[in-house]
N, C-alpha and C positions, 0 to 999 in steps of 0.2 A: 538888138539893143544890148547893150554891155551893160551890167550892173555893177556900181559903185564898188570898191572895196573897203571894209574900216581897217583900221591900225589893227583890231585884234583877229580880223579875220585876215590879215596877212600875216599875225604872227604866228597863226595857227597853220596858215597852208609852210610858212616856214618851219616848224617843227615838224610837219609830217614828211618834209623834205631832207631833214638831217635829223633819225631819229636819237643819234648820241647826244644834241644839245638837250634836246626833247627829254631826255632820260635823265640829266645834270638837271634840269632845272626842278622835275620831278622831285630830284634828291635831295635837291639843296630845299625844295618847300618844304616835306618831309620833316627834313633836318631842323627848321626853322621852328617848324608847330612840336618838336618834340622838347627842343629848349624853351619857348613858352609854357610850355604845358610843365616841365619839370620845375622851372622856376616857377609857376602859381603854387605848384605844391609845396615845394620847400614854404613860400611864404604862407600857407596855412598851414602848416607842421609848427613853422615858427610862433605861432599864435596859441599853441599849446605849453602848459608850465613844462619846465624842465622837472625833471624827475630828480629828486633829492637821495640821499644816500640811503643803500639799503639799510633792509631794520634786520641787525644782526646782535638784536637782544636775546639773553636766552645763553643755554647752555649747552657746551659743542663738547665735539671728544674725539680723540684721535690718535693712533698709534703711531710714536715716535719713533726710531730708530736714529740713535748718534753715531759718531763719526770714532767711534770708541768699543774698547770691549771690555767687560764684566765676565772674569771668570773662562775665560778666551769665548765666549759668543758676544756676538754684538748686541752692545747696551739698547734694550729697547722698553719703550714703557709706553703707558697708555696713558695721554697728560689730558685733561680737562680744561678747559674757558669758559667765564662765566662773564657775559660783556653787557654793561648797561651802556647807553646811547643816550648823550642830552645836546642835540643840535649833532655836530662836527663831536664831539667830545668822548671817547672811548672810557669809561672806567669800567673797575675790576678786578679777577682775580685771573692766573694763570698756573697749572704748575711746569713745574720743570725739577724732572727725575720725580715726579710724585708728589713733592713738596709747594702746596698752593704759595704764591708771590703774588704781590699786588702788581696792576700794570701803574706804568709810568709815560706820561705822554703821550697817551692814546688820540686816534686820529680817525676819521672815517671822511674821505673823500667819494661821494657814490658809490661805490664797490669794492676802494682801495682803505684795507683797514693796517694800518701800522701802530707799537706801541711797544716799551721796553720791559722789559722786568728783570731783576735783581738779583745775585743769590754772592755767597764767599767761600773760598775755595780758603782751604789750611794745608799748608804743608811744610814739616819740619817746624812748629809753631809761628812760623809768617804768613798773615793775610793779604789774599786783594781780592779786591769786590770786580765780580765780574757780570758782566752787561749782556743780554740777553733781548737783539733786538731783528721783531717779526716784524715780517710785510707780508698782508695774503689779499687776494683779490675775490669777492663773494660772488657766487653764484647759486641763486636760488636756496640752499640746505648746505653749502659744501664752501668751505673758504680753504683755496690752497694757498699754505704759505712758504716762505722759505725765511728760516731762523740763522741769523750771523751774532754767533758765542763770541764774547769780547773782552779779555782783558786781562784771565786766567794766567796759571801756569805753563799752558799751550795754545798752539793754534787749532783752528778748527775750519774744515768744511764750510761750505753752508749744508742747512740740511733743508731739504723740502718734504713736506708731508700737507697729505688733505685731512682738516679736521670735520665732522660731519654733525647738524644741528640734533640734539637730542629730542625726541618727538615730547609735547605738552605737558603729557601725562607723566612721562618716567620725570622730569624738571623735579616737579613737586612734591616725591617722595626727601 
């Protein structure tokens, strides 16, 4: 007596007869359950708050070196930031060459902190007010930025330097 066959048991005697299909369809199920399974997760990832901008309050410090020289070595100085945070909104103080400046349009996009500050250059009794505008990216203690000097009697570089969060206890003094 001949026993019936079903559809799946010939599609099974047909894979063990071509075992390349047998192997593609392996892959492609595979392939299927790992885009389901990646897309559930994304959409429970999704279901977490976004993470808001670092808190890059507190007081940073940093050895600068400019695109200049002092005395033929190159101008270098140790400049300070001192950044409050309300929402998006960067205020503050900065120096530059030593001399603290208030920031001007300060900005903090999750990790992206930008803001300008101010200083005047004199030479031969003629002024002009020159622009002093940072962009640094936070990480954890450590915001690297790159400063573009604007507006002076010369051009400048950009300069890049990392400034480093001053630990709780030295702030206070």
């Amino acid at each position: 007596m001949n026993k019936q066959s079903t559809r799946v048991d010939r599609l099974f005697q047909r894979m063990r007869n071509n075992p390349v299909t047998a192997t593609l369809i392996v892959l492609g199920t595979v392939v299927i359950a790992l885009a389901s399974f990646s897309g559930a997760v994304k959409d429970i990832f999704s279901l977490l708050p976004e993470q808001g901008p670092m808190n890059i309050s507190g007081q940073w410090v940093a050895q600068v070196t400019y695109d200049w020289q002092y005395n033929r070595e190159p101008a270098s100085y140790q400049e300070t930031f001192e950044f409050e945070v309300e929402g998006s909104d960067v205020f503050g103080t900065a120096t530059f060459l030593g001399r603290k400046r208030a920031i001007h349009d300060g900005s903090l996009d999750k990790d992206l902190v930008t803001f300008t500050t101010k200083s005047r250059e004199y030479v031969s009794g003629e002024e002009r007010q020159v622009f002093h505008r940072f962009r640094g990216r936070s990480q954890d203690d450590e915001i690297r930025f790159t400063v573009l000097i604007e507006g002076g009697y010369s051009e400048h570089l950009p300069i890049k330097f990392t400034a480093r969060r001053l630990p709780a206890d030295s702030q206070d003094q």
